[in-house]
C-alpha positions in Angstrom: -21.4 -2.2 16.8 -23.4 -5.3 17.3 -25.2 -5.0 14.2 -21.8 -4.3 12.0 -20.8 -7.7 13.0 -24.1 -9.2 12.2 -23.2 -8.1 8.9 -19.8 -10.0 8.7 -21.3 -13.1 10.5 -24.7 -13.5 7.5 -22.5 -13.1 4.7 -19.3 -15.0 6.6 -20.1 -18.0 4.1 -19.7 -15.6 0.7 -16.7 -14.2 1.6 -15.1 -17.4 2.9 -16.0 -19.1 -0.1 -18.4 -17.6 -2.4 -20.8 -19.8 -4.2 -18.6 -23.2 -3.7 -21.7 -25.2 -3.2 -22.9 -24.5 -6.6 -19.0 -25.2 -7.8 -18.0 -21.6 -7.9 -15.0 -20.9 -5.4 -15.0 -17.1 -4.2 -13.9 -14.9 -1.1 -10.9 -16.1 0.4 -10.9 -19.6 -1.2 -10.8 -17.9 -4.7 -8.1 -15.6 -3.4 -5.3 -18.5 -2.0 -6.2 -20.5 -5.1 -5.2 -18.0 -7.2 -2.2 -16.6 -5.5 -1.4 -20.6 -5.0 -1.7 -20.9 -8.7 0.4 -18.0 -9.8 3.2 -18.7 -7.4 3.3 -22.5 -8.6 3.9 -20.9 -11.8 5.9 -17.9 -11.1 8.7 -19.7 -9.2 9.9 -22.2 -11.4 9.2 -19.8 -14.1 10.8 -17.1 -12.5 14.4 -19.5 -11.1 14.6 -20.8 -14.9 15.4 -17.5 -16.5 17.5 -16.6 -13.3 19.5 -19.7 -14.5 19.6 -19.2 -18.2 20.5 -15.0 -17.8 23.7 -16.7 -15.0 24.8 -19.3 -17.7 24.5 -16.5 -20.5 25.2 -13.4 -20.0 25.2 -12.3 -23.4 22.3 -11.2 -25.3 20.4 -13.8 -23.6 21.2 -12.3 -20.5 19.8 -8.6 -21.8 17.3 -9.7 -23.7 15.8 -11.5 -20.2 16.6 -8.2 -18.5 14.5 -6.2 -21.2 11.9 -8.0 -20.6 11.7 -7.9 -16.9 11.7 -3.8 -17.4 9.1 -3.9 -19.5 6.8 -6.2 -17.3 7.7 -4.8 -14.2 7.8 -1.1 -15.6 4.0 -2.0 -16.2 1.0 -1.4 -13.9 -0.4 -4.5 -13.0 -3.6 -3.9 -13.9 -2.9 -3.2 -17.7 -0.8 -6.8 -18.0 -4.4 -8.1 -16.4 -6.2 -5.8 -19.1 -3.8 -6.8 -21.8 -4.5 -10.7 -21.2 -8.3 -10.8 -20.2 -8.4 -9.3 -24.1 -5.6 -11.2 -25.8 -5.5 -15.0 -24.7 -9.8 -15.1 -26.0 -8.0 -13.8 -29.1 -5.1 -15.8 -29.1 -6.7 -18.9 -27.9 -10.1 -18.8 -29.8 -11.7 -19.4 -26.1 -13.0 -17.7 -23.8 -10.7 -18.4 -20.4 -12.2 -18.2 -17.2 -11.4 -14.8 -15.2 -9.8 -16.5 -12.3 -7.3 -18.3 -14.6 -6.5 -14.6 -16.8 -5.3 -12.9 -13.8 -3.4 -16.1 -12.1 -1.6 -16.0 -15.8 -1.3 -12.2 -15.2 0.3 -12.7 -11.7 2.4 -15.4 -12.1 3.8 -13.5 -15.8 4.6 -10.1 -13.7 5.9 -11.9 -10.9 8.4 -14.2 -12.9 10.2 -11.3 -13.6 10.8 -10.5 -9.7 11.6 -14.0 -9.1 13.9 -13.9 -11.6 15.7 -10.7 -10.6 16.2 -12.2 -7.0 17.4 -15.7 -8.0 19.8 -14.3 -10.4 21.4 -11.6 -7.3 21.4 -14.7 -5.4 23.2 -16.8 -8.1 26.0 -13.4 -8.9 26.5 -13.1 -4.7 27.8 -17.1 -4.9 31.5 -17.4 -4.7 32.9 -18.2 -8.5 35.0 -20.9 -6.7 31.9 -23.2 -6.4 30.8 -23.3 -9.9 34.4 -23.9 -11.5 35.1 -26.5 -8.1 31.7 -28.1 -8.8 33.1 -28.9 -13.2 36.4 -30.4 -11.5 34.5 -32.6 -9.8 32.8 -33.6 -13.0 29.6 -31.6 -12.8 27.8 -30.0 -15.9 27.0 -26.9 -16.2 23.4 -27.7 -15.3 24.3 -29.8 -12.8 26.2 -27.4 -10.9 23.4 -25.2 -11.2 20.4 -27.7 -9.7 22.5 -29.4 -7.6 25.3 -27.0 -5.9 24.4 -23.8 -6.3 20.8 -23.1 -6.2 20.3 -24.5 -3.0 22.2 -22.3 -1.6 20.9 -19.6 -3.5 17.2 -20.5 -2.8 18.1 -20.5 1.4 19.8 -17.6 0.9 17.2 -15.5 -1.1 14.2 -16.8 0.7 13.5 -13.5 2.6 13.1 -11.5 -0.6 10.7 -14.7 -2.4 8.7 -14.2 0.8 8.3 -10.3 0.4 7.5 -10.9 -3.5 4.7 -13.5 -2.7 3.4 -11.6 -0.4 3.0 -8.7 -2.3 1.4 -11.4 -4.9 -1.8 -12.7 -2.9 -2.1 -8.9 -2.2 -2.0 -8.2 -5.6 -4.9 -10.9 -6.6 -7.5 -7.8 -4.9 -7.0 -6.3 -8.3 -9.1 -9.0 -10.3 -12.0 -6.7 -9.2 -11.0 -5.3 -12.5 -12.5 -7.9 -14.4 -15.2 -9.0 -11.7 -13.4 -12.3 -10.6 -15.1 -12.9 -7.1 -12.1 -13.0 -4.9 -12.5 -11.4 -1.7 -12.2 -8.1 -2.9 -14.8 -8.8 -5.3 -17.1 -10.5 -3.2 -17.2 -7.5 0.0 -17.9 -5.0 -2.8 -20.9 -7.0 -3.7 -22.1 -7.7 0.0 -21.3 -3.8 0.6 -23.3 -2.7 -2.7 -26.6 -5.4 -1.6 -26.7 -4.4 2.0 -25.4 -0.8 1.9 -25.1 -0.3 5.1 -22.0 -0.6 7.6 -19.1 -0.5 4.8 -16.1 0.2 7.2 -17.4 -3.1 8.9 -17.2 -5.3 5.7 -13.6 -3.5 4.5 -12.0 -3.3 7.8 -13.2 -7.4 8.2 -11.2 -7.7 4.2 -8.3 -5.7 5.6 -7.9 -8.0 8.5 -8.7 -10.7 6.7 -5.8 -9.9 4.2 -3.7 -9.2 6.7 -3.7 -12.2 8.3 -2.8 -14.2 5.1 0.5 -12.6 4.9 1.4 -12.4 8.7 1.0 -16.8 8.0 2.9 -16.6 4.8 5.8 -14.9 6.5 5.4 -17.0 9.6 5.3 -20.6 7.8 8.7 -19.1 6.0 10.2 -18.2 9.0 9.8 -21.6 10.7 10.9 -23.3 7.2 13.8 -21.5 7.1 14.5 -22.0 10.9 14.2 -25.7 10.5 16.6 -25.8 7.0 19.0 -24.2 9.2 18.8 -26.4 12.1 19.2 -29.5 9.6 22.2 -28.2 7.9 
């Protein structure tokens, strides 16, 4: 027992923060950076098309649905596979791994994003948008200033359940050997080779913990928006 946590405690450093002294970010630090990264870009991202598939729901409006079958009908791991191979292609670069799968993460989870915004957005009253143009509001206007406030308290439970399952999904850059924390207890557990359920059940924990904060930080946001309005 003793010497499975001596295990954890010698390579504590790595899987906290990989090789950050040499200005390489890894373990855990690698993980929130990336899931920080991808969410930056997936909520905006995601709240835009929500908007635009609300204020047309034409062809735009199925066109944004198609798409957000397609991505989400798609294992991760191939939209990772599919980019690590394309942007070099597209770009004429070679992109770091961490930023592919951040690019990867925060592209499948727009389309979740979207899909909750925009059930937010359709559960509204249609009294507020057409009381928000009598009182001289654009379209637009209506949108960022009346409605998706209330659509963003109101949908905040499912956001939380999608980023969470976001920083879990950054364990799969393993695919392409990005040294999040993952990564970097498969590489502790292949040099020492000894004690694996230590170093995984320390990376389960560890996850673990990550999204019992996420959900707790929301909880208390969401308890203090209330209290203010």
């Amino acid at each position: 027992m003793i010497a499975s946590i001596t295990v954890i405690t010698d390579n504590l450093d790595y899987l906290l923060w990989g090789r950050m002294a040499q200005g390489e970010p890894g373990g855990v630090l690698l993980t929130l950076l990336m899931a920080l990264g991808a969410g930056i870009l997936a909520l905006p991202g995601g709240v835009l098309l929500a908007c635009l598939a609300w204020r047309w729901p034409g062809i735009v409006r199925k066109v944004l649905f198609f798409w957000a079958e397609v991505i989400r009908g798609i294992p991760l791991i191939f939209v990772i596979f599919w980019l690590w191979y394309l942007l070099p292609m597209i770009t004429g670069a070679d992109l770091p791994g961490a930023a592919t799968v951040t690019l990867a993460l925060a592209w499948f989870t727009s389309a979740s994003v979207m899909h909750s915004t925009l059930a937010g957005l359709q559960a509204l009253p249609a009294g507020q948008s057409e009381a928000a143009k009598t009182q001289g509001f654009g379209d637009w206007q209506a949108i960022w200033l009346i409605l998706l406030p209330q659509v963003m308290r109101n949908v905040l439970p499912s956001l939380v359940g999608i980023f969470i399952g976001l920083l879990k999904d950054t364990s799969l850059a393993f695919i392409v050997n990005v040294p999040e924390l993952t990564t970097v207890a498969g590489q502790v557990n292949n040099r020492v080779q000894i004690y694996p359920t230590a170093i995984f059940i320390f990376t389960g924990v560890v996850y673990y913990l990550l999204c019992y904060g996420l959900g707790v930080l929301a909880k208390r946001w969401q308890r203090r928006y209330a209290l203010a309005t």
